[in-house]
TORDODO-439191 format. One record per residue (C-alpha): x, y, z; residue in three letters. Coordinates in pm, whole numbers, plus 50000, padded with zeros to 5 digits. Last residue first. Example, Ala and Ser with C-alpha at 12.3 -4.5 7.8 and 13.67 -1.06 7.14 Angstrom:
! TORDODO-439191
513674989450714Ser
512304955050780Ala
END
This chain:
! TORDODO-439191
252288171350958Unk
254008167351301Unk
252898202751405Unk
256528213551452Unk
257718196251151Unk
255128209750931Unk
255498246351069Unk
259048247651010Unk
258958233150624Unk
255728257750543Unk
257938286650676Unk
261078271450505Unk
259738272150197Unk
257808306850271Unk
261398318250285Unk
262618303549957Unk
259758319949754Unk
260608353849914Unk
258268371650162Unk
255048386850009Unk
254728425250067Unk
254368446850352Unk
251018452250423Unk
249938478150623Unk
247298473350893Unk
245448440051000Unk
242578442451252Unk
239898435950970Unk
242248405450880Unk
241398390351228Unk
244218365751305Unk
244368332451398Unk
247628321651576Unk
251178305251585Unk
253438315751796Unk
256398286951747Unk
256958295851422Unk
258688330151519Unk
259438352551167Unk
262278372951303Unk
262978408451219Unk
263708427850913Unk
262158461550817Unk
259128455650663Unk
260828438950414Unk
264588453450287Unk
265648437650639Unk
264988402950529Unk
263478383550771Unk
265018359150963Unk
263348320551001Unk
262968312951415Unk
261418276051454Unk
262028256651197Unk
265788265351154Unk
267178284351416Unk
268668318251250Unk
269368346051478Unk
266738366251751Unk
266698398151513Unk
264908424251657Unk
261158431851582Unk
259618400551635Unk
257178383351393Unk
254138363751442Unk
252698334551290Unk
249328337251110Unk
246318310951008Unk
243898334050847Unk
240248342451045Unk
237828348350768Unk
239148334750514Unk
240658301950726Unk
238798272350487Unk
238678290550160Unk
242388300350168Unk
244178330150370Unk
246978306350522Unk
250828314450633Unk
249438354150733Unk
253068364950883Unk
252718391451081Unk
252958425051263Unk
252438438351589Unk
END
């Protein structure tokens, strides 16, 4: 399964906030499915709506960091869906 880890700071070290990502590509709907680009780890969809903690000891490969503009619209999505 892979991920998105959206918050590794002081608070959620242990147990980072994550949102999961889908292998195919369900479209674009803004603030809730982002794309991935397919030149990082292979494309997919970044779903906002599964948001979870994740155990860093069970995390594998990493990937990379997604573009600037992409973890814009992460934090945007996730803001408006938890009314923040």
């Amino acid at each position: 399964m892979r991920v998105v880890v959206v918050s590794a700071t002081t608070y959620t070290r242990a147990y980072p906030v994550i949102v999961l990502v889908h292998d195919r590509a369900d479209g674009n709907v803004p603030g809730i499915l982002l794309p991935l680009p397919a030149d990082l780890a292979g494309g997919g969809t970044i779903d906002l709506s599964r948001i979870r903690f994740g155990d860093p000891a069970a995390f594998g490969h990493r990937y990379g960091r997604i573009p600037p503009t992409l973890a814009a619209k992460v934090d945007s999505g996730l803001r408006r869906l938890l009314s923040l």
